[in-house]
Structures are given as C-alpha cells and as structure tokens.
TIKOLMAR-990568 format. One record per residue (C-alpha): residue in one letter; x, y, z. Coordinates in steps of 0.05 Angstrom, whole numbers, plus 5000, padded with zeros to 4 digits. Layout:
AXYZ;...
! end
This chain:
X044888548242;X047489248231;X054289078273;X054788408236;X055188818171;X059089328191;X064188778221;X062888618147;X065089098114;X070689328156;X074188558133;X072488748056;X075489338065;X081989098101;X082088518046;X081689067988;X087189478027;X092888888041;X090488527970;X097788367932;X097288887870;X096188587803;X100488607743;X097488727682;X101488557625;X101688537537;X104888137498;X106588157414;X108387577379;X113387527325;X117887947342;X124287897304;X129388257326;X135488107384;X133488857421;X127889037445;X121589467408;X119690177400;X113289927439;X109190497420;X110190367341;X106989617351;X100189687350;X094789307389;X098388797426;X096488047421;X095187707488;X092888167546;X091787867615;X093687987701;X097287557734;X101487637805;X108187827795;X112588167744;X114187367709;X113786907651;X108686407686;X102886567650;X105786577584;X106486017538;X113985667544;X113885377488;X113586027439;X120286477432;X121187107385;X115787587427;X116888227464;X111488437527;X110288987573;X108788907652;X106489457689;X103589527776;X104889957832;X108289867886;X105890247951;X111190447992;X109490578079;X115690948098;X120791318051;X125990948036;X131790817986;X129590187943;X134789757907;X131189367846;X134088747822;X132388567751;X134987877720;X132287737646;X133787177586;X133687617535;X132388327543;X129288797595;X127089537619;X125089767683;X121090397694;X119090717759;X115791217755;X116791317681;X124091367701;X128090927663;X132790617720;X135289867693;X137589777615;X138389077604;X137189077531;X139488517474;X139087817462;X142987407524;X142186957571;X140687037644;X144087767672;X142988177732;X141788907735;X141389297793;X138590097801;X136190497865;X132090967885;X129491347937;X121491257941;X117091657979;X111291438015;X105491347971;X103890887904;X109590837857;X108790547785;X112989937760;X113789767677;X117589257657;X118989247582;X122188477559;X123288087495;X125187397482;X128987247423;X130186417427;X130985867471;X131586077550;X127486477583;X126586767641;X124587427690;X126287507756;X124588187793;X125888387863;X127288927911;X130689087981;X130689698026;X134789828095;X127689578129;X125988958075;X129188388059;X130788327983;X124687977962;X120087817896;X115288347882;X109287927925;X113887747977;X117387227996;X121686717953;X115886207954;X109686607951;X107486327887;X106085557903;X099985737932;X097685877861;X100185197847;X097584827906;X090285097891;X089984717827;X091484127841;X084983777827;X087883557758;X092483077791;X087882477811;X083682477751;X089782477710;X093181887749;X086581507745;X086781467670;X092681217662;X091880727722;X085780447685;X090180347623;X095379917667;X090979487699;X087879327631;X094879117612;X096678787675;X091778307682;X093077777733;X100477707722;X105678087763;X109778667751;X114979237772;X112179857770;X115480517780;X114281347764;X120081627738;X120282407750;X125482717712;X127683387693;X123983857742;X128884397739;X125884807805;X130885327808;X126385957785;X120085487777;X115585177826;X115584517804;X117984167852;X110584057875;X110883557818;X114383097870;X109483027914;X104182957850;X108582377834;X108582017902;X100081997892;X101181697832;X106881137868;X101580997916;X095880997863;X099980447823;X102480017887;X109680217865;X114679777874;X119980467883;X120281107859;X125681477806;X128882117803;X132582127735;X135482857754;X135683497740;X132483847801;X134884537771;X140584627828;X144785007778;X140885427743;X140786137758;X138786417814;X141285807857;X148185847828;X149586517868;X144386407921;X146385947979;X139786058009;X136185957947;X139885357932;X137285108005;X131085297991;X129884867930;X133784277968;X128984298024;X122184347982;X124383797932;X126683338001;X120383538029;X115983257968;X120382687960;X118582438034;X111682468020;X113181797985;X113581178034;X118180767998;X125380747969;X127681317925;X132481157861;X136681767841;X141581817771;X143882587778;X143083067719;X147583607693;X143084107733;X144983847798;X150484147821;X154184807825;X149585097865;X150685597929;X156885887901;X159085237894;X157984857967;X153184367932;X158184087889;X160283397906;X157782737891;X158782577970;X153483237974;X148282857939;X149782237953;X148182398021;X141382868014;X137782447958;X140381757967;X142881548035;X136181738072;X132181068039;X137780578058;X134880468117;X127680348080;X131479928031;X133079338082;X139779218056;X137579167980;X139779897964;X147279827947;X151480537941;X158480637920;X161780987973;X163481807957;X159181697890;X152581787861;X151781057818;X149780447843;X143679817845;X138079667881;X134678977883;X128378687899;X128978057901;X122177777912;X121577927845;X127977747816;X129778527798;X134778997798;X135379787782;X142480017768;X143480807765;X148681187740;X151581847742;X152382177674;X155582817708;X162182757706;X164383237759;X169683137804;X172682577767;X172582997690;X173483787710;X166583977722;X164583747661;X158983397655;X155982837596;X160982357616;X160181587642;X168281557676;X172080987667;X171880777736;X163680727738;X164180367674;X168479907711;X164379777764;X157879777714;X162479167680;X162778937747;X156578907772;X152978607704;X158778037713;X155377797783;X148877897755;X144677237753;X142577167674;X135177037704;X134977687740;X130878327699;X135978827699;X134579577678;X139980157672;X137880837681;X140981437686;X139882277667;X144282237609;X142281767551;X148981547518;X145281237449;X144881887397;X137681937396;X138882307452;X138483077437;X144783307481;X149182677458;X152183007390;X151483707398;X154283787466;X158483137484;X166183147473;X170282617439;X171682277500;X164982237515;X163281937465;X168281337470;X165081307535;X157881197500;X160280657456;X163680407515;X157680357553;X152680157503;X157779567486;X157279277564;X149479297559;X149879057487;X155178347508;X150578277573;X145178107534;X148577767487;X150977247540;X142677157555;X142677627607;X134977877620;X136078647606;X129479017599;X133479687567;X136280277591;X131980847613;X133681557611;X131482347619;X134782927599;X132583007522;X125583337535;X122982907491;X119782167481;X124181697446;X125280937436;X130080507396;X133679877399;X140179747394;X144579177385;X139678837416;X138579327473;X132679767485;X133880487494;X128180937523;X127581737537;X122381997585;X120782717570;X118982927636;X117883567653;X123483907620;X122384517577;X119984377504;X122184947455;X120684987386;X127885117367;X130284557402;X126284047381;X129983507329;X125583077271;X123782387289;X122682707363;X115382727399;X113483177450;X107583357491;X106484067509;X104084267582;X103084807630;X105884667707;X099684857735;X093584467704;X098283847678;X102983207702;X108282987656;X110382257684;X111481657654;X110280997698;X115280417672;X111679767682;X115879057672;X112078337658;X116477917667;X111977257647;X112477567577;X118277947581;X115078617561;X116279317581;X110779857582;X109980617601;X103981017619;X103681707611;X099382037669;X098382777641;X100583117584;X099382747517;X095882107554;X095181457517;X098981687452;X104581727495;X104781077520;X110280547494;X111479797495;X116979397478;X119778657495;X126178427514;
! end
C-alpha cells in the first residue's frame, strides 16, 4: 500500500510540474476609445476568469468596444534569447517581466509585432494588455528560441482542439431535435436532404471540427450529399503569410470532410484563397483538393468545369440537380472577388437550357447576388452588380418557362434571410460566420453561439410531391430558425 501511494504521489506531482500554466485574465466593458486604457484608473474589472492561452476564445464574439488584461508565466529550462510574436485586431501590450517589450497600440486590424529577449532560467511573467474597438478581432501570441520552434504559448499550432473535442456531447442531442422536427414534416413522402456548412473561417479558429459535427448530422438525416458553401478561412491572417499554416488548416478541414461517406458539393467563398503567400490561389488549386476527390463517389453524376470551381451534380433517381457556383472572381476579375464572370454565367445559361422543366433544380453558391445579402451593396462594384441582375434574370426566365427551380441558396451574410423574387426564392444560411453587433442590418435575424457548446447548420430538405422547401436548424436558435417555402 505504502509503494502504491508513493507511486501516487510521485504522478501528482509530475502532473502538477508539466501542467500547461494558466492565464488568468480581466476584462472592462464599454470601453470607448480607439487606444488602449490607463488600466490602473478603471476600477474593478467586469468579467474575471482562466483560460489556456493568451486568446479571445473565452470571450464573447459578439461584443466589441472592451479593453482586457492577460497575465501567466512562462518557465524557461535553459537561458536563452526569446523572440515574442504578438498579432492583435485592435490594440496590444506585452510585458515580461514588467518590461514593456511590444507596443501595438490603436484601433487596426490584424498587425504583427515582434520584441526579444534574453530569459534566464527560472519563471518569467507574461501581461498582455488588449482592447477592441469594433468589428474584427483577434490575438495571436507566440514565441521562438534557437532550441524551440516558434509556437503558441501551450505549444503547438493545434493544441487547443482538444478543448474542443472534449465537448462534444452537445452535438447528438442537438442533431436529434431537429431530426425529430424533419421526420414530423417528412412523413411518408420522399425528399432531398442535405447540411449545408458554410462560413467556418478556420484560419485562427478551431472550427473546422464543425465538419466532422456536420457529417453526424449527414448520416443522422440519410443525406442525400453534403454542402460546403465556402469560406474555410484560407485567407485570413495567419494563413495568408503562413504556408504551413495554410496546410495545416487544408489538411484538418480535408480530414473532417472525409469523415462523410458520400459526395461533397463545394461553391468557394471570398476566404478561400490567397493563402501560403499566395500558392493556394487558383481555382485549379481547389478544384482539385475539395472537389475532384468525390468524382469518383459520384458515379459519373458530379459534372466539373475543367480549371474552375462551378459546376452540377445530379441524382437522378430523384429527378435532382445541385448547380454551384463560384462567386470569387479571381483569376478571371484581378483578384477580386463578389463577381459571377461572364463566362460562368454563360455556361449557368447553358446548363439551365438542357435542363428538363420536370427536374428540381437548386443554385447555390457563397455569394448571394439578390441585395438582401449584407456584402451585395456595400462591398460589390458596378460590374458586379450587372452581374447580379444578370444572374438573377437567368434563374428568374427559367422559371418562367415552367422550369421546377426550388431557389437559390447561399452563405456568406452571417445571417438568416429569405425572399422571393420574380418568382424565385432566395435563401441565406447563417452558418457559422461571425455575428457582430455593428454589422448586423434591420430586417436581418441571427442566432448567437459559442464554437464549443453549439452547431450552427441548417439541413435543406426538398418535397417534391408538394413542391416545398424546408430547413432545419440543428444548434443555435433551433426551431425559430427553421423556414419553409414552395416553389
């Protein structure tokens, strides 16, 4: 007994010595200003709580105009020159040792700052002072010596998901209510029934577990396919820069998307390229990694454009077929993005011509070209626009020739949104993009969620015997996010 407890007590012991330090951090609402605080003039902060790294994860996303301090040790083995990497939207400090080494101060978006310093062995104290002022944010701290790797502050680039991972028992119980609301719907007639995941913008997040959440849900509903409406996060900082970032995120969203049995659909977003310095840029890039691989699966019924990202997919035991676009633009505009080119509006033309009028047709894509969508005004060009009309005229004279068109269904907005037009239905699936008070827009509805205890998926579910189309929100806002319409 005495060597069991002393075998005992030498594991606590090694767990309490090798245990990843906690950060403890404050944060003050309200805060006005586009610098950051004289923190010591504030008063009692708040929200106090520890978390695991120097990060926004724990706080809430949705809130802006707040300023916070994070403060740990880090214990260093071996003396050693450390370079610290700080990268904040807005505003950031970094203290070591009460030395002030990195001023990143005012209101910006995401900028690096670098500082070194030689450490000696022994504990070391980290603070981190940060504000946000509106919109974006973001914190990303790391460090390198000659010895280490550059890494985050618990290790390496990944380290977090196992926080993710661990609470994962919200996914089934979540998927099961809204599968109980479909079946009640269904009935005995028969349907097309897909997830759409949209908007997971991975770069910086761990999200892209979300994927895999998905496929349980595919499998849960008897899917007929699955849909990626875009926006993996490829270029969002720090992926831009990062070629082995950039891989990174490409592997672990491939990785959850083969967890999924059947065919993938994918529309690229505007946050799918640039990344790696650029080497992810091309249509034939993605084209390749997130559509080519379920050809195969497809049996001939998955129909790509060669070199580009739009195309259709049938199934034609049930007289249906997907067409996706590609809303970016690159390659074909200047890198811009928010365009539908000519040329796929062509072939869109095209394809609706051979269409049999019997055949359910639905057009998705990342971009939604109708105005409800948030991005559509404020951030599309002139040409662009033309483009829209252009587009939204081809759906609009399809169905006026009696062609079956359920609607087009898109991502992008962060919202939930429906609206017909000229006899076309028009449908935005928040996803999981980030919901900001300041960019919210009146008429919009959104559902709030944290990553870690909450899904964020719509299920589109076509009857054709009665021509209706209905979604099922598994997660974040439930029923009172679910929408029907008929076509």
């Amino acid at each position: 007994m005495r060597k069991l407890l002393t075998a005992l007590a030498a594991t606590l012991l090694l767990a309490a010595c090798t245990k990843v330090p906690e950060v403890g951090y404050k944060v003050w609402y309200n805060w006005p200003e586009r610098y950051l605080p004289d923190f010591s003039a504030l008063g009692g902060p708040d929200l106090c709580g520890q978390t695991d790294n120097f990060d926004l994860e724990d706080l809430d996303e949705t809130r802006n105009h707040f300023c916070a301090q994070f403060e740990s040790y880090l214990s260093v083995k071996t003396e050693e020159e450390y370079l610290f990497t700080l990268t904040t939207d807005d505003g950031s400090r970094l203290y070591v040792d009460g030395e002030l080494l990195i001023v990143n101060d005012g209101a910006h978006g995401a900028i690096e700052k670098k500082a070194s310093k030689i450490l000696s062995k022994g504990r070391h104290s980290l603070r981190i002072d940060y504000f946000d002022y509106d919109k974006g944010q973001s914190m990303v701290f790391k460090y390198s010596t000659p010895s280490i790797p550059e890494r985050e502050f618990r290790g390496d680039l990944m380290a977090k998901e196992d926080r993710i991972t661990s609470r994962r028992r919200f996914v089934r119980p979540q998927v099961k209510k809204a599968l109980a609301r479909y079946k009640e719907w269904k009935g005995d007639d028969e349907t097309i029934v897909y997830p759409i995941l949209t908007d997971i913008h991975t770069a910086g997040r761990f999200s892209y577990k979300h994927i895999g959440y998905a496929a349980i849900a595919a499998k849960a509903f008897g899917a007929d396919f699955m849909a990626n409406l875009g926006d993996i996060g490829l270029n969002a900082y720090p992926a831009t820069v990062d070629s082995l970032y950039a891989r990174e995120i490409l592997r672990n969203v491939r990785s959850e998307m083969d967890k999924y049995d059947g065919v993938w659909i994918y529309a690229p977003g505007n946050h799918d390229w640039d990344a790696g310095g650029g080497r992810y840029l091309s249509e034939q890039f993605l084209t390749d990694y997130f559509q080519k691989p379920w050809e195969e699966r497809a049996g001939g019924n998955l129909h790509l454009t060669p070199g580009k990202t739009y195309g259709y997919y049938d199934i034609p035991a049930k007289n249906f077929r997907i067409i996706f676009l590609n809303s970016q633009g690159t390659g074909t505009q200047g890198g811009c993005y928010y365009i539908f080119d000519e040329a796929q509006l062509d072939w869109l033309q095209g394809v609706l011509d051979a269409t049999p009028d019997d055949m359910t047709v639905i057009v998705t894509a990342h971009y939604m070209p109708h105005p409800m969508g948030r991005w559509t005004i404020g951030n599309a060009s002139q040409h662009s626009l033309g483009l829209n009309e252009k587009l939204m005229g081809i759906l609009s004279a399809f169905k006026a020739r009696g062609g079956s068109l359920a609607g087009m269904i898109c991502g992008d907005t962060h919202a939930n949104y429906y609206t017909e037009y000229n006899g076309v239905n028009y449908f935005i699936s928040q996803g999981y993009g980030w919901v900001v008070p300041d960019l919210m827009l009146p008429g919009q509805t959104h559902a709030f969620f944290k990553y870690q205890d909450n899904l964020c998926i719509d299920v589109v579910a076509v009857k054709p015997s009665t021509r209706e189309v209905h979604t099922f929100r598994i997660g974040a806002g439930g029923a009172d996010f679910d929408i029907c319409f008929r076509y």
